[in-house]
C-alpha positions in Angstrom: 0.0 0.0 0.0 1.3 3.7 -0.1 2.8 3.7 3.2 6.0 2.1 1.4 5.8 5.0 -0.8 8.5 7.8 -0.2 5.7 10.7 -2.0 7.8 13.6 -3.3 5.3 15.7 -3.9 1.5 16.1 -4.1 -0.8 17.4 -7.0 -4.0 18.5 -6.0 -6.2 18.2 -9.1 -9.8 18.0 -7.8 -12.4 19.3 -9.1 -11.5 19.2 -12.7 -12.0 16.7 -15.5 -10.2 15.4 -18.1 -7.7 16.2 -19.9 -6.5 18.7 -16.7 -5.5 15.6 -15.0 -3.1 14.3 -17.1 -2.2 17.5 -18.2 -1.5 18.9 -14.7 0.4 15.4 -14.0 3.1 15.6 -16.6 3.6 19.3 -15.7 4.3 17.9 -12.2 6.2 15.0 -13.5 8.5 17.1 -15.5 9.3 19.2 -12.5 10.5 16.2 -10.6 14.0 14.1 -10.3 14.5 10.5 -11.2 12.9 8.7 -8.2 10.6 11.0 -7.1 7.3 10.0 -6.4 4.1 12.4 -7.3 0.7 11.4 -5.6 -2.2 12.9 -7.4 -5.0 13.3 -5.6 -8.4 13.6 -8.6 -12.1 14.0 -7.7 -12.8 12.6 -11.8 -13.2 9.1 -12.1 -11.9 8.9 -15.7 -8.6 9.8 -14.2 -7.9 6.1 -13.1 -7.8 5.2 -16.9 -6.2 8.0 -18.0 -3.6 8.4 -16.1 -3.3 4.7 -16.6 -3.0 5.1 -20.1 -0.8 8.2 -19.8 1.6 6.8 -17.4 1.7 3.2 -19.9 2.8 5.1 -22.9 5.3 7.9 -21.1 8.9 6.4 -21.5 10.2 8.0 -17.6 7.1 7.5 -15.5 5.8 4.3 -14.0 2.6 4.1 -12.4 3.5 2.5 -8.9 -0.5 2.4 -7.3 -4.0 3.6 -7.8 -6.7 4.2 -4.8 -10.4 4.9 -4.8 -12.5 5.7 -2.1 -15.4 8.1 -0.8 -14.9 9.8 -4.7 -11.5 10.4 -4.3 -8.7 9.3 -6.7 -5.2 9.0 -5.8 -2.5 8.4 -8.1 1.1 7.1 -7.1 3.8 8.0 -10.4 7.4 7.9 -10.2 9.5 9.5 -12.5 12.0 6.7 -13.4 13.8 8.4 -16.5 
């Protein structure tokens, strides 16, 4: 679970639908160091698969866990390139 996770930083990104998500998460992404870990916390559903899909097709980035609860979204990425 994400206790094991060393989070970098967080991106709050609730509130907004797609594409801001994704969007907001490579901005993030490309601010970070190799390693880093960015939790993205989204209030949009679709956000599970897109960042999914994002993170699956981004040389650099791996997508380490996804939650979901009470409509909440959280998104673990680490910048590995």
């Amino acid at each position: 679970m994400t206790t094991e996770l060393d989070i970098t930083e967080t991106l709050d990104v609730t509130g907004v639908s797609c594409p801001i998500p994704v969007v907001k998460t490579k901005q993030a992404i490309d601010e970070l160091d190799q390693g880093d870990i960015l939790e993205v916390i989204a209030t949009d559903s679709g956000s599970m698969s897109d960042i999914r899909g994002w993170a699956e097709g981004t040389d650099g980035v791996e997508l380490r866990e996804q939650t979901e609860g009470d409509d909440v979204y959280k998104h673990y990425v680490e910048k590995t390139g």
